[in-house]
DOKOLMI-782353 format. One record per residue (C-alpha): residue number from 1; residue in three letters; x, y, z. Coordinates in nm, 3 decimals, always signed. Layout:
BEGIN
NODE   num   residuo        px        py        pz
NODE   NUM       ALA         X         Y         Z
...
END
This chain:
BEGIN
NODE   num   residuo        px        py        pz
NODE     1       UNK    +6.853   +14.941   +14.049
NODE     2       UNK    +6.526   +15.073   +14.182
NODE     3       UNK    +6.458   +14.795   +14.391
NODE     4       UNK    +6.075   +14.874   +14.415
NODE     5       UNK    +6.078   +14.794   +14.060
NODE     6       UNK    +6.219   +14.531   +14.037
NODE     7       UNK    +6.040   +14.316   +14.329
NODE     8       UNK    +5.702   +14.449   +14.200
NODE     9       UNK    +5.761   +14.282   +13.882
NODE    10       UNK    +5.953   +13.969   +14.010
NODE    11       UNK    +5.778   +13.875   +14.323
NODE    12       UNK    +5.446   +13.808   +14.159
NODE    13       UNK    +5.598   +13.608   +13.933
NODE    14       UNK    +5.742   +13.343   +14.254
NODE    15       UNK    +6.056   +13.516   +14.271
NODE    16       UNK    +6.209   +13.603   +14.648
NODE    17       UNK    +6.337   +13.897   +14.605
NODE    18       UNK    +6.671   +14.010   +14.873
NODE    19       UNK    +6.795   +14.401   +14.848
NODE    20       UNK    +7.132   +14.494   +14.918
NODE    21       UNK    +7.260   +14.832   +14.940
NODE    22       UNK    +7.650   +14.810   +14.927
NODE    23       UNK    +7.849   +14.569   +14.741
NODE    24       UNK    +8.001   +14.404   +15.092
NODE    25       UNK    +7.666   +14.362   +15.205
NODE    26       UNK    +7.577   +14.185   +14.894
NODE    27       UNK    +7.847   +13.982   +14.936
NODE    28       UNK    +7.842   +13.874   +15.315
NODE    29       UNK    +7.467   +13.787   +15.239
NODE    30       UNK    +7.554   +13.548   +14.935
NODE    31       UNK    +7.848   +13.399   +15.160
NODE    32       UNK    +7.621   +13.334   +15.479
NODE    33       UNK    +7.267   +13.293   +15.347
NODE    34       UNK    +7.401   +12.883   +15.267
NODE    35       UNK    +7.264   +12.857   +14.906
NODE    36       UNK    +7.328   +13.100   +14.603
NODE    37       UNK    +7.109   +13.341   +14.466
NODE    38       UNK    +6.926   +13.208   +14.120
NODE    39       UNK    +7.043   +13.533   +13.963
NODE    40       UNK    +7.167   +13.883   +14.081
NODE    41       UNK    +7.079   +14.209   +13.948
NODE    42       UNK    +7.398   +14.451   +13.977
NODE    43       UNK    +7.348   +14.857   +13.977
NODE    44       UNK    +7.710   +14.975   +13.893
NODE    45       UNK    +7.637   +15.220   +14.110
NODE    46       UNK    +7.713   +15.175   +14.472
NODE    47       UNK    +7.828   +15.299   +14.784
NODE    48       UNK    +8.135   +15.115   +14.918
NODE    49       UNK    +8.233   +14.938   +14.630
NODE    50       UNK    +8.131   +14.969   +14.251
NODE    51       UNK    +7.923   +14.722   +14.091
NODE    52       UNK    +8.208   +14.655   +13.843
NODE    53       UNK    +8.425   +14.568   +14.196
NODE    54       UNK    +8.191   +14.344   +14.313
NODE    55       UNK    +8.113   +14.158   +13.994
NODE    56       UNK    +8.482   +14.107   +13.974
NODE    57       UNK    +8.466   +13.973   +14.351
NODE    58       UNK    +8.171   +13.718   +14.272
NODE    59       UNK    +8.362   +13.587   +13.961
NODE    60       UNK    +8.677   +13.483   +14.221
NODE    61       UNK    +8.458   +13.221   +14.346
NODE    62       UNK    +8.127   +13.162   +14.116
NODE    63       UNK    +8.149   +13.134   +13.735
NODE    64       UNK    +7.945   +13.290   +13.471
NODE    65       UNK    +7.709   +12.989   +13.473
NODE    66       UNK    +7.732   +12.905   +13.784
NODE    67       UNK    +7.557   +13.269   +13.915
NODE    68       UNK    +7.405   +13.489   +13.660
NODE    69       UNK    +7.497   +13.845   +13.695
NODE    70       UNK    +7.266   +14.118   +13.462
NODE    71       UNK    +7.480   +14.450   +13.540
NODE    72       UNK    +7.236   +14.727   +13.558
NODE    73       UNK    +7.321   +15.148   +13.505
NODE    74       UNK    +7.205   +15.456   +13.389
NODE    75       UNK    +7.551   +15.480   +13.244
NODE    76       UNK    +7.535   +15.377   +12.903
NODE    77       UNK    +7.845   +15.435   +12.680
NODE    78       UNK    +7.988   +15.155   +12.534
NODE    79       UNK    +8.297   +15.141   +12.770
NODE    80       UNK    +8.071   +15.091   +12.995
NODE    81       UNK    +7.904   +14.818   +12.902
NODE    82       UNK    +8.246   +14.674   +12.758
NODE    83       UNK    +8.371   +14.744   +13.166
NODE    84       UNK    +8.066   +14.592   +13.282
NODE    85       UNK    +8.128   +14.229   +13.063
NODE    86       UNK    +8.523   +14.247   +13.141
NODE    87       UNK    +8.385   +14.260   +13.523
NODE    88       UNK    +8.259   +13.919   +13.457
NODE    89       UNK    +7.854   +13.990   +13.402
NODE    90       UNK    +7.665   +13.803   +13.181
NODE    91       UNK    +7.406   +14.065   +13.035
NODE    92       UNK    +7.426   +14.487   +13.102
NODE    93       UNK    +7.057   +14.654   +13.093
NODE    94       UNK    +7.086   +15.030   +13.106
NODE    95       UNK    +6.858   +15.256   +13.280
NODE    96       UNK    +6.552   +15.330   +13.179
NODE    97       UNK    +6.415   +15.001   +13.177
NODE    98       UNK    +6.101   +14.872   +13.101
NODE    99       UNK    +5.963   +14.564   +13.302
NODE   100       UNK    +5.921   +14.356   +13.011
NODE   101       UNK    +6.294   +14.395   +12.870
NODE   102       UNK    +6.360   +14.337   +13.221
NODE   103       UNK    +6.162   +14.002   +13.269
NODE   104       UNK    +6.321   +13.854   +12.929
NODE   105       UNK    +6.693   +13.891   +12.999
NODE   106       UNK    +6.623   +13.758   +13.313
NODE   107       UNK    +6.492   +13.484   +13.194
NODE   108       UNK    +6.729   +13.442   +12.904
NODE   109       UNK    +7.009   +13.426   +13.185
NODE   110       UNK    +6.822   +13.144   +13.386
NODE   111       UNK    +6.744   +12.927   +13.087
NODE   112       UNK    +7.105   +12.925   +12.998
NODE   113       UNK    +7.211   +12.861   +13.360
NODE   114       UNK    +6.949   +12.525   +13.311
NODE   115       UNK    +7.148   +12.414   +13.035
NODE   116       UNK    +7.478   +12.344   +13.220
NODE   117       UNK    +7.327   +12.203   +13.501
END
């Protein structure tokens, strides 16, 4: 995900926005931070450990509405996307993106996370 992007468009809209580059890095963060992320943005593609790896990771301990997950990748097939949802994530967004496809699935996600809690 190109981070810049993404906190641009999130962090004026009261959104705290925490980059990750690596999959265990992501994880250890979510672990010892003491409270969950609201949502996570995923790039499939990572150093260390796929996105698809570490989607399957976060499902071990946090359900689908208990953590969000919108996979994002330039890759684009329909395995992929049908890879991405068996990982566990709860929406795929494909690169190119524009901000305000980007804002609404996010939001989507979050509004359905409201509704079990």
């Amino acid at each position: 995900v190109n981070h810049m992007v993404v906190e641009n468009s999130l962090e004026p809209r009261g959104f705290k926005v925490t980059v990750c580059m690596s999959g265990p890095e992501a994880l250890e963060t979510i672990e010892t931070r003491g409270y969950l992320p609201d949502l996570i943005l995923l790039d499939c593609m990572m150093p260390e450990m796929t996105g698809y790896e570490m989607c399957e990771q976060l499902r071990l301990s946090f359900p689908c509405n208990c953590l969000p997950v919108i996979m994002v990748s330039a890759k684009n097939q329909e395995q992929d996307v049908v890879k991405g949802l068996t990982a566990g994530c709860n929406d795929y967004l494909t690169k190119p993106f524009g901000v305000q496809e980007l804002n609404a699935r996010i939001d989507v996600q979050l509004k359905l996370k409201q509704l079990w809690y």
